[in-house]
C-alpha positions in Angstrom: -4.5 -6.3 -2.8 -4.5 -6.9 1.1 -6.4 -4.2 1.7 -9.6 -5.1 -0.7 -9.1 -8.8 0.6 -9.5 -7.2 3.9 -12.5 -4.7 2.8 -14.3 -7.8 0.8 -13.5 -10.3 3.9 -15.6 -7.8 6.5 -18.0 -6.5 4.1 -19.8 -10.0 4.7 -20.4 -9.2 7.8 -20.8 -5.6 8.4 -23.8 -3.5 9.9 -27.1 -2.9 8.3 -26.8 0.9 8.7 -22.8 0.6 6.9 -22.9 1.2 3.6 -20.5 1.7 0.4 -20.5 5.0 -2.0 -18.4 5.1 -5.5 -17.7 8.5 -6.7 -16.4 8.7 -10.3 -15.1 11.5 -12.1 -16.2 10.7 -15.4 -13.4 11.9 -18.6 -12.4 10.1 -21.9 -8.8 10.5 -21.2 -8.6 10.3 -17.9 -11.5 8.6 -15.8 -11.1 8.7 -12.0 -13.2 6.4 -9.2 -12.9 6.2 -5.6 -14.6 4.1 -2.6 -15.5 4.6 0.3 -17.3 2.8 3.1 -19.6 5.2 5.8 -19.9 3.8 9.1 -22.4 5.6 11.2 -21.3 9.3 10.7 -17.6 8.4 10.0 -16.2 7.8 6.0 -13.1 5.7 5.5 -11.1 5.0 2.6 -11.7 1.6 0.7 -9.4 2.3 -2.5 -9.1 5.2 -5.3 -7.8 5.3 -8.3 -8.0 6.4 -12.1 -8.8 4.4 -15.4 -6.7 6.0 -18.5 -7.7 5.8 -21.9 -5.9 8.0 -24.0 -4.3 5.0 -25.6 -7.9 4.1 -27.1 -7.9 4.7 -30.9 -11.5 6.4 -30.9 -14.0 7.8 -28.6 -16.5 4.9 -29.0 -13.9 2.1 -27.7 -13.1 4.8 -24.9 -17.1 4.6 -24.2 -17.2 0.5 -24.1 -14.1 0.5 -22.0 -15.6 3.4 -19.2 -18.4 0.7 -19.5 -16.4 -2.4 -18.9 -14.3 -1.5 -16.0 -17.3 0.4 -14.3 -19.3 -2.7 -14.6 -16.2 -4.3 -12.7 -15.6 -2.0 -9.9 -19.2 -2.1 -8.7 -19.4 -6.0 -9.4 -15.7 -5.8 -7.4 -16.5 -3.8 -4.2 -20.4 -3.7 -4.3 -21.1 -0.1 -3.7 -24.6 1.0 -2.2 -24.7 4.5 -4.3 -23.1 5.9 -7.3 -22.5 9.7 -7.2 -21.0 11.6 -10.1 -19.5 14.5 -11.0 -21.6 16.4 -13.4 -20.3 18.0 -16.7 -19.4 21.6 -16.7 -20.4 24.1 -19.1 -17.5 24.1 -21.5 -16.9 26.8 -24.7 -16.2 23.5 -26.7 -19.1 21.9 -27.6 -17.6 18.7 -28.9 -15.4 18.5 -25.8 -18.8 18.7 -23.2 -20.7 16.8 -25.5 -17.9 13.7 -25.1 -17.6 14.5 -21.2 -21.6 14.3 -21.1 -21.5 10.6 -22.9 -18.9 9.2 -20.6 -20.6 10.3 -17.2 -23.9 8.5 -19.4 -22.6 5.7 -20.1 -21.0 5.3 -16.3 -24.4 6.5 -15.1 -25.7 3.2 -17.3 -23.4 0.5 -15.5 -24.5 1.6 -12.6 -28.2 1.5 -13.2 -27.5 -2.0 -15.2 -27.4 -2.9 -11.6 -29.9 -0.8 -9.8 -27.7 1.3 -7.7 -29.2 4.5 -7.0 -27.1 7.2 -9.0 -26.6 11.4 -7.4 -25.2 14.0 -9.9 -23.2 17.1 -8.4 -22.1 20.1 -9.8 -18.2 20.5 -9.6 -18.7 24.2 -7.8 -21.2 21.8 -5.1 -18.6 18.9 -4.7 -16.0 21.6 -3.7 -17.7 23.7 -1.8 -18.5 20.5 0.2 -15.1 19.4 0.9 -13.1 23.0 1.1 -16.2 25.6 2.1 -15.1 27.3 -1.2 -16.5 26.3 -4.5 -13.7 27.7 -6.7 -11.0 25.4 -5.1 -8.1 24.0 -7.1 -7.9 20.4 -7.4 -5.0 20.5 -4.8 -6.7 22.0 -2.6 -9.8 19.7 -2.9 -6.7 16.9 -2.4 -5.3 18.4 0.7 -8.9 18.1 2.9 -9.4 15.2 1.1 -6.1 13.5 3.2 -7.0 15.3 6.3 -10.8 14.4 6.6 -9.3 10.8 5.5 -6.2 10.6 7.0 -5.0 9.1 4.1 -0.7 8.6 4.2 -0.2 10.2 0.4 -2.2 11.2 -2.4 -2.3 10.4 -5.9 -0.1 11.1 -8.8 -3.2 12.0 -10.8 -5.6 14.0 -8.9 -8.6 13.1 -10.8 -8.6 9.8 -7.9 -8.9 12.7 -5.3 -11.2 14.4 -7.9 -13.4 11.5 -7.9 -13.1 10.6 -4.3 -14.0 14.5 -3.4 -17.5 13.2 -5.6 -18.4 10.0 -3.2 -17.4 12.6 0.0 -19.8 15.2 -1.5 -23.0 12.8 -1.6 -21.8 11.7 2.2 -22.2 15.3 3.5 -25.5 16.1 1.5 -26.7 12.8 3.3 -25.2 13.9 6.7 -28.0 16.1 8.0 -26.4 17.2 11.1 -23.5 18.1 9.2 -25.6 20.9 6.8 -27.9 22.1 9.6 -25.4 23.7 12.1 -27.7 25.2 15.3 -25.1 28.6 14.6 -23.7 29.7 11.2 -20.5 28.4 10.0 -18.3 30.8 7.6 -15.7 28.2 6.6 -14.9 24.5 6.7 -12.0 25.3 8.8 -14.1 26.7 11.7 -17.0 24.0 11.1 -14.4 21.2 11.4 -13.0 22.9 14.6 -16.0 22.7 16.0 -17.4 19.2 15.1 -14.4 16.9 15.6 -16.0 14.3 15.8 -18.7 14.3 12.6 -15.3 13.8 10.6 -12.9 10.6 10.3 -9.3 11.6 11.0 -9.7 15.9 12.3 
């Protein structure tokens, strides 16, 4: 709670060019969100963390809820952009056709208050954040703490999951960071060799 009392008391206040992206890793059992606020080139951590609702009795109550509490994180922290991840193609039809409704109906909070929405494909978000776009989720959770510095992770991944999502849309943003004057093979050697376009290497 201190730390969003902090965020909230600063983002009065903050610079023009500052600005706030919410990544959301839309589910019906498990929906994960994370925040975080770019400062020039620089990303920091505002707060992450994952809505469950496998408790819900049917998948229509799970929609109004996704609803609900998106409504209330951007009405709480007042992101700039929404970026999600997109759904993957799935042999169950019934299973991507639920997964499609919930990254809808997240996509519809957010234009409820005319926040500019970005879709990525989950190969693109982790190719972003690991150079390789057939990473595990702990592996996506690893850089995640390293470009973030962040003390732990999560217990559920889909936070990281989510927060890889609002990272992703960062980069694509970041032109210097995509347009290297020499070609890069892996993260690794790109963040070797651009300390400083990343918070916390």
């Amino acid at each position: 709670m201190k730390q969003l009392q902090n965020f909230i008391s600063v983002r009065g206040g903050e610079n023009k060019t500052d600005k706030v992206i919410l990544g959301i890793d839309p589910g019906t059992t498990i929906m994960g969100y994370g925040l975080v606020k770019i400062t020039g080139k620089e990303a920091s951590l505002i707060h992450m963390d994952i809505l469950m609702l496998n408790k819900l009795p049917n998948h229509f109550l799970k929609l109004k809820k996704i609803f609900e509490e998106t409504l209330r994180i951007i009405e709480l922290y007042k992101p700039d952009e929404v970026a999600l991840e997109a759904p993957f193609y799935a042999k169950n039809i019934q299973s991507m056709l639920k997964l499609g409704r919930a990254q809808g109906i997240s996509m519809a909070a957010a234009l409820h208050h005319n926040l500019p929405v970005f879709e990525y494909s989950p190969r693109k978000i982790k190719q972003s954040i690991t150079g390789k776009g057939s990473s595990s989720k702990e592996q996506v959770a690893i850089m995640l703490q390293r470009i973030l510095t962040l003390q732990s992770l999560p217990e559920k991944l889909d936070a990281t999951d989510a927060l890889a999502v609002a990272i992703c849309h960062f980069f694509q943003n970041t032109v210097e960071s995509f347009t290297p004057a020499k070609k890069i093979n892996s993260w690794k050697s790109f963040a070797s060799e651009n300390p400083g376009k990343i918070s916390g290497l």
